[in-house]
ZATORLO-612504 format. One record per residue (C-alpha): x, y, z; residue in one letter. Coordinates in nm, 3 decimals, decimal comma. Layout:
BEGIN
xx:yy:zz:zaro
X:Y:Z:a
...
END
This chain:
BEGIN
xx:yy:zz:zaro
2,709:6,188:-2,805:x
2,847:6,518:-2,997:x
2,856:6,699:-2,648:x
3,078:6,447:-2,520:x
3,357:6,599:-2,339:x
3,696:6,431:-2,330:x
3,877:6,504:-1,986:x
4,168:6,279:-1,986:x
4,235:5,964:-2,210:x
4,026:5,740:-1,977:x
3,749:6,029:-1,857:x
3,492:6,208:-2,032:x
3,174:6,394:-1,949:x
2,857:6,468:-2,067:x
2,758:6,802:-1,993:x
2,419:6,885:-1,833:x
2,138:6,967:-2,082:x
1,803:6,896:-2,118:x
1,641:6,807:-1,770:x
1,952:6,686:-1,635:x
2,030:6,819:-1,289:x
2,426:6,745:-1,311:x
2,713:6,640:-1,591:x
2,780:6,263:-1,653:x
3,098:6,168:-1,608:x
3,189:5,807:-1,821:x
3,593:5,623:-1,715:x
3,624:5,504:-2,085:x
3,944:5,449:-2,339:x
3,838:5,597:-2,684:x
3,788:5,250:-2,776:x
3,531:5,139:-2,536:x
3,377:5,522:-2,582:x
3,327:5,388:-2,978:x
3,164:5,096:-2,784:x
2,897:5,313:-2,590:x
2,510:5,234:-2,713:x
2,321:5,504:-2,746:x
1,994:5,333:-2,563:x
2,316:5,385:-2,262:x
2,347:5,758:-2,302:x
2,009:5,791:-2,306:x
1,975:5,578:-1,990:x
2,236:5,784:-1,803:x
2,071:6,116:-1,911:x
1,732:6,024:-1,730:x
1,918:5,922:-1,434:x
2,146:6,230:-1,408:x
1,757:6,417:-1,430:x
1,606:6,303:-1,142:x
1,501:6,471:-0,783:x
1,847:6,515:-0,595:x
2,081:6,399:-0,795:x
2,470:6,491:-0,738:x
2,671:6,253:-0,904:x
2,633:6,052:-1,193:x
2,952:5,819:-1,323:x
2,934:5,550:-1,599:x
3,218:5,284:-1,534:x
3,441:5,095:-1,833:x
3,167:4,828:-1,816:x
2,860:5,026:-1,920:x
2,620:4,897:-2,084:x
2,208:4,937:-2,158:x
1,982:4,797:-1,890:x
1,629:4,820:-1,694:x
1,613:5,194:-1,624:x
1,965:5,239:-1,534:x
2,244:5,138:-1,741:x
2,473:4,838:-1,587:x
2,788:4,954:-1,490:x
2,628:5,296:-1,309:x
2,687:5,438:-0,989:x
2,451:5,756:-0,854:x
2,408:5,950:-0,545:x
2,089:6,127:-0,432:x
2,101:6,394:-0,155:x
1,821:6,274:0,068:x
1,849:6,555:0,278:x
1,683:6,749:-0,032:x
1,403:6,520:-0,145:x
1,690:6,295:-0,277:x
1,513:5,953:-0,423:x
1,626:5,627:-0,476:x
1,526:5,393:-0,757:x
1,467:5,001:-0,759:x
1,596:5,051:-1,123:x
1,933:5,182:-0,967:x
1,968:4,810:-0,800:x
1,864:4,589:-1,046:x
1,652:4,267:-1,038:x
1,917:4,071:-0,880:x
1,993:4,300:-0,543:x
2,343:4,178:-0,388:x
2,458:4,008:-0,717:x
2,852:3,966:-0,572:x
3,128:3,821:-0,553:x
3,336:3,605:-0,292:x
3,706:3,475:-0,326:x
3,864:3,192:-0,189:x
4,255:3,124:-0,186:x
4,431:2,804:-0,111:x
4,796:2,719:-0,063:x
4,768:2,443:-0,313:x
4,975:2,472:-0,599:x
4,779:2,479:-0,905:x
5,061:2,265:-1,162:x
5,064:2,000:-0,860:x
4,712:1,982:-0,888:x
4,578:1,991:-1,211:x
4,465:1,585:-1,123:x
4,234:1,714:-0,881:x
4,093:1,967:-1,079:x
3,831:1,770:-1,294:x
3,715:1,584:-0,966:x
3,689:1,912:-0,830:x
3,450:2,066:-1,077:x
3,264:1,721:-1,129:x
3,147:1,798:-0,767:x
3,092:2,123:-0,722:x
2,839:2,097:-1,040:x
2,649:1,781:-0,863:x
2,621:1,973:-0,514:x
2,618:2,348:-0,648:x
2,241:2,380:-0,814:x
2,244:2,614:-1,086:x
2,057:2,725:-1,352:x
1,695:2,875:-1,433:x
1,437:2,844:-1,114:x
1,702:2,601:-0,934:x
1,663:2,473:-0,580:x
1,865:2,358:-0,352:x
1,854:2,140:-0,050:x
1,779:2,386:0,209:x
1,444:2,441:0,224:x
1,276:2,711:0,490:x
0,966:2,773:0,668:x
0,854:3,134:0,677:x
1,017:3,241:1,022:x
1,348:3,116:0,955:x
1,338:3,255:0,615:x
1,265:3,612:0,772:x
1,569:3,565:1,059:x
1,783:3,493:0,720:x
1,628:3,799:0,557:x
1,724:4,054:0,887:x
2,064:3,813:1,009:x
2,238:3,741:0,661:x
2,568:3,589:0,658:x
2,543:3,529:1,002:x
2,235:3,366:1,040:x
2,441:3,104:0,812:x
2,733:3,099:1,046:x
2,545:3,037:1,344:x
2,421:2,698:1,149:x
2,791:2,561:1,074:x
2,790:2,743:0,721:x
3,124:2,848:0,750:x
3,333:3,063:1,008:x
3,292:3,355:1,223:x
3,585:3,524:1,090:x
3,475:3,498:0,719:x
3,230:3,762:0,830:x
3,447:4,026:0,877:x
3,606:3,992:0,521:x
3,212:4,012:0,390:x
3,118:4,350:0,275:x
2,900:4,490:0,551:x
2,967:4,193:0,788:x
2,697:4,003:0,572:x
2,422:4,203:0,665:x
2,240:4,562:0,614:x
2,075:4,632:0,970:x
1,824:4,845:0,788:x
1,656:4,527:0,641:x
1,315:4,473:0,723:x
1,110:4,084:0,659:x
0,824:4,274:0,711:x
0,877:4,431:0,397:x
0,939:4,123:0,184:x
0,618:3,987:-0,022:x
0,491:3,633:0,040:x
0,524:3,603:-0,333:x
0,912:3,691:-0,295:x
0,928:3,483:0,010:x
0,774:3,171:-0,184:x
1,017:3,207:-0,430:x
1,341:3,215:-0,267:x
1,236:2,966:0,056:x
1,418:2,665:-0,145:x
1,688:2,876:-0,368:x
1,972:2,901:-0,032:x
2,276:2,778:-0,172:x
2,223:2,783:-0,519:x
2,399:2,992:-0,824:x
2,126:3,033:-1,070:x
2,139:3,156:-1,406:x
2,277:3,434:-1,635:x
2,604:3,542:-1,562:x
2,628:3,345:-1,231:x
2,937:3,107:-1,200:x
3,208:2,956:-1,035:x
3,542:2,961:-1,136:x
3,863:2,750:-1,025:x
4,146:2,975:-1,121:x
4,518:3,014:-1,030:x
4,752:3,311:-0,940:x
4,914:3,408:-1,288:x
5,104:3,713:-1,166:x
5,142:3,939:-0,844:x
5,089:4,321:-0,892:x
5,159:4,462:-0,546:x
5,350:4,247:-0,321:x
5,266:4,405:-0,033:x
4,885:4,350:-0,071:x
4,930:3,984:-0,172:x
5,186:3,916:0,115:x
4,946:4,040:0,366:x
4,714:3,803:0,219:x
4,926:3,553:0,209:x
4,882:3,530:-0,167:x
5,118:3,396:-0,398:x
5,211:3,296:-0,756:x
5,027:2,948:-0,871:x
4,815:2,917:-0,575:x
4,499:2,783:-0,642:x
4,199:2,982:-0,609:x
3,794:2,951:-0,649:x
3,574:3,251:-0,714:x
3,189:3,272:-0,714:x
2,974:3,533:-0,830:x
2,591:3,503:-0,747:x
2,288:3,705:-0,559:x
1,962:3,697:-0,447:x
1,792:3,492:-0,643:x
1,397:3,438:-0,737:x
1,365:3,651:-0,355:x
1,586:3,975:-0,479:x
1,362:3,942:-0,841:x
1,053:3,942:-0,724:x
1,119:4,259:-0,469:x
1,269:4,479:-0,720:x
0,967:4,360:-0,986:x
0,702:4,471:-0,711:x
0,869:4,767:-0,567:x
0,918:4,903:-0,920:x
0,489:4,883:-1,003:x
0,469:5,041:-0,680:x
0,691:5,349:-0,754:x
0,578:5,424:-1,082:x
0,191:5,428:-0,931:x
0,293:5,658:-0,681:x
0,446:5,869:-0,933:x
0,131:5,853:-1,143:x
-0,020:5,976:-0,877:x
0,176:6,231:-0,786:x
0,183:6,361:-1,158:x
0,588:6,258:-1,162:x
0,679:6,327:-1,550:x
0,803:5,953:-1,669:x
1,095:5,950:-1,893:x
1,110:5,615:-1,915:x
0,846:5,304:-1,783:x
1,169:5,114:-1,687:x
1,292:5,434:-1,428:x
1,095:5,459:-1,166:x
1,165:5,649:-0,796:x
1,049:5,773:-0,487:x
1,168:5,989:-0,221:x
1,417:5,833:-0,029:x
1,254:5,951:0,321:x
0,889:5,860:0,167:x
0,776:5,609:0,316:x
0,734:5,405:-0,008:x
1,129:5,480:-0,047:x
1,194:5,353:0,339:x
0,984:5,036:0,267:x
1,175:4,965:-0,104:x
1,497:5,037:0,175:x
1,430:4,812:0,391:x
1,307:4,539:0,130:x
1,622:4,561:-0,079:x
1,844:4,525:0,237:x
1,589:4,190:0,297:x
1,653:4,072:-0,057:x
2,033:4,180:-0,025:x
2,105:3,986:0,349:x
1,914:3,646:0,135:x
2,204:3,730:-0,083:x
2,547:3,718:0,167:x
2,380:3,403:0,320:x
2,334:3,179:-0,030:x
2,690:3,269:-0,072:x
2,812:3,207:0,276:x
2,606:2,875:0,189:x
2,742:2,772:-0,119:x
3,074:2,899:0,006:x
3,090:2,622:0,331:x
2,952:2,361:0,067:x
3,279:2,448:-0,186:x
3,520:2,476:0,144:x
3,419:2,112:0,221:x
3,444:1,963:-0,125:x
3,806:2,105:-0,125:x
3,841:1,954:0,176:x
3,774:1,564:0,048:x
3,939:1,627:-0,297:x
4,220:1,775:-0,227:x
4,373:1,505:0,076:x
4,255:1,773:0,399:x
4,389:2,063:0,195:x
4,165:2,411:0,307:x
4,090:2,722:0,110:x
4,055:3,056:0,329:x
3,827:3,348:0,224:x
3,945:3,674:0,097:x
3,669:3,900:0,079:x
3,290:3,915:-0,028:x
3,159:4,211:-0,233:x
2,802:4,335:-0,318:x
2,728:4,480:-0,674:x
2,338:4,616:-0,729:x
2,279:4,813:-0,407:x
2,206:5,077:-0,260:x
2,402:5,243:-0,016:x
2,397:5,566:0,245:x
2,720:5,686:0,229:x
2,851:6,002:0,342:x
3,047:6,195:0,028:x
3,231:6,527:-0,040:x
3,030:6,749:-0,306:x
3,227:7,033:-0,412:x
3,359:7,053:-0,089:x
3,050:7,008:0,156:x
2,951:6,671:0,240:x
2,665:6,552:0,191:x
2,473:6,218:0,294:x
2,364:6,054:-0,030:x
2,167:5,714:-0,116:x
2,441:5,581:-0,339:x
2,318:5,323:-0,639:x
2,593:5,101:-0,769:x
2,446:4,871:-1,017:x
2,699:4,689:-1,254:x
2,936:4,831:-0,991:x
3,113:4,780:-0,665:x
3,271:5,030:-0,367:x
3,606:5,061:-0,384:x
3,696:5,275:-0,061:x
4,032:5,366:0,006:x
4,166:5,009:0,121:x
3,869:4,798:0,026:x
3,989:4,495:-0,191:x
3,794:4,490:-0,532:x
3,698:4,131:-0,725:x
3,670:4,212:-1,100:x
3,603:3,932:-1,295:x
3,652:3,880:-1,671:x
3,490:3,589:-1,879:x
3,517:3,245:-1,880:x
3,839:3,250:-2,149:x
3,991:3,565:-1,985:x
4,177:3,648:-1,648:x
3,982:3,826:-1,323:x
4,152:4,067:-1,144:x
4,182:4,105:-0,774:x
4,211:4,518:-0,679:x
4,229:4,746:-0,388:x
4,055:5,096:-0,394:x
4,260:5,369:-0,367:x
4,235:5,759:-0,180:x
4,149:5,908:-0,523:x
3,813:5,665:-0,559:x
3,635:5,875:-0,334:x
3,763:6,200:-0,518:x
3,638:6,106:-0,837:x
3,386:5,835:-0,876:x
3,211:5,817:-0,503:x
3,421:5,538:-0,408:x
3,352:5,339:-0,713:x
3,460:5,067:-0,957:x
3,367:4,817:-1,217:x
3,195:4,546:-1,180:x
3,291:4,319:-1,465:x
3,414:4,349:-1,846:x
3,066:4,434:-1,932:x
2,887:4,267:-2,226:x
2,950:4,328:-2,601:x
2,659:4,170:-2,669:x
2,311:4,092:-2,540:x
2,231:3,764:-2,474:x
1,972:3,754:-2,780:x
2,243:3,858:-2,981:x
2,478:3,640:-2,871:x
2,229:3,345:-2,952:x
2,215:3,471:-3,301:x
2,572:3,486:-3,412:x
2,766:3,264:-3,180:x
2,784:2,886:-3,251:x
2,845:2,662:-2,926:x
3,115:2,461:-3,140:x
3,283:2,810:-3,153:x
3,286:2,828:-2,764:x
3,350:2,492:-2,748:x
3,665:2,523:-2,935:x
3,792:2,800:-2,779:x
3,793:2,705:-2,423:x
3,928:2,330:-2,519:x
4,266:2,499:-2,697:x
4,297:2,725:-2,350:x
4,243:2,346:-2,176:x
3,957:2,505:-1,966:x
3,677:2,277:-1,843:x
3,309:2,431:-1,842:x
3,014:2,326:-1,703:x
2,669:2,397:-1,711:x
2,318:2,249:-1,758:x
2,248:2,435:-2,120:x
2,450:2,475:-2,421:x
2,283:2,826:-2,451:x
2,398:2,939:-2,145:x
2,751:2,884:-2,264:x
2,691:3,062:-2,583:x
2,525:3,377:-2,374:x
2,833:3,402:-2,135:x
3,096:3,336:-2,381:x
3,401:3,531:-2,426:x
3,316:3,634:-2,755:x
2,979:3,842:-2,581:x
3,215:4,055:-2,342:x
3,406:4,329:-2,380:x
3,804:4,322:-2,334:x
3,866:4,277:-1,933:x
4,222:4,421:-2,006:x
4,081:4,728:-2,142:x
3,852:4,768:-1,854:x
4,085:4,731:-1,582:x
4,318:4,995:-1,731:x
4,101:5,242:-1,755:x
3,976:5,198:-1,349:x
4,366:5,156:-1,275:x
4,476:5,457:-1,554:x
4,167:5,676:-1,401:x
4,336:5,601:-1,030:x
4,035:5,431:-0,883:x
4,204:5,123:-0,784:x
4,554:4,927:-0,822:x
4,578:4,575:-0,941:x
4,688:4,304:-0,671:x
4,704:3,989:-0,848:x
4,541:3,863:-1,147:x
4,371:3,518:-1,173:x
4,345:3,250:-1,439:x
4,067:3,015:-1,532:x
4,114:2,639:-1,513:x
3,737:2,539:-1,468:x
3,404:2,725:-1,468:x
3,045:2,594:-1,380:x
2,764:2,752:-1,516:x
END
């Protein structure tokens, strides 16, 4: 931490030592920097040491994780033996994010909004190992793994048009079924249209206040309209491909005689053909992921639908955090085609619209990536506020009555099958959302649009 570098109030770097190939560079305020765990650091300095690394950023919502540190973005050259890392996803490829907008006035509807919620959590599985209605045989199940979002579509989940606001149009065309275990297969054939646990949810919410007017007109977005927001992935599937792929890739690098920083950081070549099947089993486990929440997003469409007297909702856009990416970026001037990891992280292209969501007692933020993204953090953003503390932590020194309390005085309504669930995701275990979002909007990354307020959450 002593050869921290401070660039501006919100950027810092960590200059290359050891056997890193390039510097770090962390978006931070001093008071998130005081925040930084040193398991983090060392995290980020075995990623910024591996094969064909160029670019290594920590976002405001860093924090320690398997291999990689959530809240990292990195980009491998894989024109020079660049590699890519199933630590770099995560275990939950595609976790994302998908926001719907009504033009329902949220103080005209606050009636609705318990009825709402009540049946959203009774059609809306979530929770550890949950399943949900939809249950596959093993060739559909692979035309969902290679078709996505649209392989949902095409069965009345939702329209057409939806797909174009989905990150990717719901589907990586390198994805491969053939790639996907039986094992993985097994485990997500019943799990379409389901949350699951951790720090899955969905969130009613309302427009508190409009940022850019211009943004939020052309989405016809406007002060008190209500909202819903849903963050989930790929399930037991996405788990169980990133739990396989990463035994594979640290036998091949036993065998290869790969020094091994750390058990949890594995990689491989990205044009190996161990990388090009982890490639094209990710993308799999990532398509499972846009059509659960193209599912569970026709499923919440029609319970607005009979709740709210015909009312619709319209989507807004679906993003992907923990994935992996080939991406063409400028490297001190030459560009370069690099397999770009975002976990705990999202792209945030010039344009792109960003969801940023906070905790349950806190607003989310809706964003739009900006010319200077791809200047300075390879077209990257936040993915969250970022935990404070781990969940075992959280267990230990947060009461439920405390949670309890706290969301009743904000007049929030949460749901969810476990008291320990709300414990783990309450406010008190995340960091300040407000102090994320200026550093990404202070740093230039992105602008704020509108920011969103939680009436109801379901967990």
């Amino acid at each position: 931490m002593h050869n921290m570098e401070k660039l501006s109030n919100v950027h810092f770097k960590l200059p290359k030592h050891l056997h890193m190939r390039k510097d770090v560079e962390l978006f931070l305020s001093e008071k998130l920097l005081s925040m930084l765990e040193q398991d983090a650091v060392r995290q980020l300095i075995n990623v910024a040491s591996m094969p064909g690394i160029e670019a290594v950023f920590a976002m405001p919502d860093i924090h320690t994780g398997y291999g990689f540190p959530i809240g990292t973005v990195a980009g491998a050259d894989i024109e020079s033996g660049g590699v890519i890392s199933p630590s770099g996803v995560g275990f939950d490829i595609n976790c994302g994010m998908r926001l719907f907008v009504s033009q329902v006035n949220s103080k005209s509807s606050q009636r609705y909004i318990r009825e709402f919620i009540n049946k959203l959590f009774s059609m809306v599985p979530a929770g550890v190992g949950c399943t949900g209605d939809l249950k596959l045989n093993d060739r559909e199940l692979d035309v969902v793994l290679e078709k996505g979002a649209r392989w949902a579509v095409e069965r009345g989940y939702g329209e057409l048009e939806e797909l174009d606001k989905t990150e990717d149009l719901g589907c990586m065309r390198q994805a491969s079924a053939i790639a996907v275990s039986k094992q993985a297969k097994k485990r997500g054939a019943r799990q379409l249209g389901t949350l699951g646990s951790g720090n899955h949810f969905l969130e009613v919410q309302y427009v508190l206040d409009v940022y850019d007017k211009d943004i939020a007109s052309k989405l016809n977005i406007k002060k008190g309209d209500l909202c819903i927001m849903f963050h989930c992935g790929s399930r037991g599937l996405g788990h169980q491909v990133c739990k396989e792929y990463s035994g594979y890739v640290l036998q091949d690098m036993k065998k290869r005689g790969e020094y091994i920083a750390d058990k949890e950081l594995g990689f491989v070549k990205f044009k190996s053909k161990l990388g090009q099947d982890y490639f094209a089993a990710m993308g799999a486990a990532a398509n499972f992921a846009w059509a659960n929440r193209q599912v569970i997003g026709a499923i919440v469409k029609d319970v607005f639908k009979q709740v709210f007297d015909g009312e619709t909702i319209r989507m807004v856009c679906d993003i992907a955090h923990n994935i992996a990416k080939i991406e063409k970026h400028k490297i001190n001037g030459k560009t370069k085609r690099l397999c770009v990891h975002r976990k705990g992280a999202t792209r945030a292209f010039p344009g792109q619209l960003v969801i940023v969501p906070g905790d349950m007692g806190s607003k989310s933020y809706l964003l739009i990536g900006t010319e200077t993204s791809l200047q300075v953090s390879l077209a990257s953003c936040c993915h969250g506020a970022g935990r404070a503390l781990s969940r075992s932590r959280a267990k230990k020194e947060i009461a439920y009555n405390q949670v309890d309390s706290f969301l009743r005085e904000k007049n929030i309504l949460a749901y969810s099958h476990s008291k320990s669930a709300l414990i783990e995701e309450s406010p008190f275990s995340y960091k300040d959302v407000e102090e994320v979002i200026d550093v990404v909007c202070s740093a230039g990354i992105v602008r704020k649009v509108v920011s969103l307020c939680p009436l109801a959450v379901l967990k």
